[in-house]
C-alpha positions in Angstrom: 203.4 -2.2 -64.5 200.5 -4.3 -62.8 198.1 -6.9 -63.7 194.2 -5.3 -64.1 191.3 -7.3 -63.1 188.9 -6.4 -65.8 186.1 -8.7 -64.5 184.4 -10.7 -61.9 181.2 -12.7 -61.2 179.7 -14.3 -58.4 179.2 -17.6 -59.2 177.0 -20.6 -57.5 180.3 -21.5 -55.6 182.1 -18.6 -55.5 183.5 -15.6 -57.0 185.2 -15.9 -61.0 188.0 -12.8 -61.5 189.9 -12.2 -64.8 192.4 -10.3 -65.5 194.8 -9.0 -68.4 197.7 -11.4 -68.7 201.3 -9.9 -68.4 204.0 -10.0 -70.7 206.4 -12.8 -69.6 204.8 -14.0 -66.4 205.3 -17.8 -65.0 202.1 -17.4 -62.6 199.9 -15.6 -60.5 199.6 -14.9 -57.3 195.8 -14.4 -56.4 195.6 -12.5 -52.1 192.1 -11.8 -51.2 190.5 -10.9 -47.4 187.8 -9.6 -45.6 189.6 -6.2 -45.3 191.4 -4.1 -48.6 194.4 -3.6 -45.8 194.3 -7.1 -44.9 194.6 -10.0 -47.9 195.3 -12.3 -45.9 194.6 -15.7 -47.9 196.1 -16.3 -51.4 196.3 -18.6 -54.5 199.0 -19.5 -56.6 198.7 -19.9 -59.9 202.0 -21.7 -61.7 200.8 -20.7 -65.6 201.7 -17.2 -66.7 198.8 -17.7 -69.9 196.1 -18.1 -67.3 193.8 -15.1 -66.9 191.0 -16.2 -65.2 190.3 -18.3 -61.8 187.5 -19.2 -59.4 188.1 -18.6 -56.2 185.7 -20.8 -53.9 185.3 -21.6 -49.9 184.1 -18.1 -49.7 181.8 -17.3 -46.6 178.4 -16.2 -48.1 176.9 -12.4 -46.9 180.8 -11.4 -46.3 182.7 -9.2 -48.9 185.9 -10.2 -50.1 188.9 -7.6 -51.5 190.5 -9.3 -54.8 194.0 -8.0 -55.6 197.0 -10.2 -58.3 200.5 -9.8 -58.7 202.0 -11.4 -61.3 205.8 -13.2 -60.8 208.4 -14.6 -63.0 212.3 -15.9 -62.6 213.0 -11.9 -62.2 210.3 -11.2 -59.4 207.0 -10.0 -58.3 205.2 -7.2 -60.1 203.7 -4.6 -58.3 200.1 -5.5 -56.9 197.1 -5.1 -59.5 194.4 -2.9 -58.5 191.4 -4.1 -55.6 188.3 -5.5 -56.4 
């Protein structure tokens, strides 16, 4: 079962994204891009009871894709859904 983003928000420095934690997770892994077929940057989160981040550096008038997967000692879960 996947992580769900249930919310974002542009903020003055970025973009804010939470998400529903998941049973038994050690971290997230955040991949976003400028294409839903290419996430091609990522953030690592190492804390399985955070649920929200701000991701910042963006390039302003651009849209970005949003996707998490969570992982543990077991592996990766399968890739939440796109925002």
């Amino acid at each position: 079962m996947a992580t769900r983003i249930y919310g974002t928000e542009v903020t003055a420095s970025g973009v804010m994204l939470k998400w529903w934690k998941r049973q038994n997770a050690d971290g997230y892994t955040i991949r976003y891009g400028l294409s839903p077929t290419n996430l091609d940057q990522s953030m690592m989160i190492q804390d399985g009871e955070t649920n929200t981040v701000e991701i910042t550096g963006l390039n302003q008038g651009l849209t970005y894709y949003f996707a998490i997967e969570a992982f543990n000692g077991e592996g990766i879960a399968h890739i939440s859904n796109m925002v």
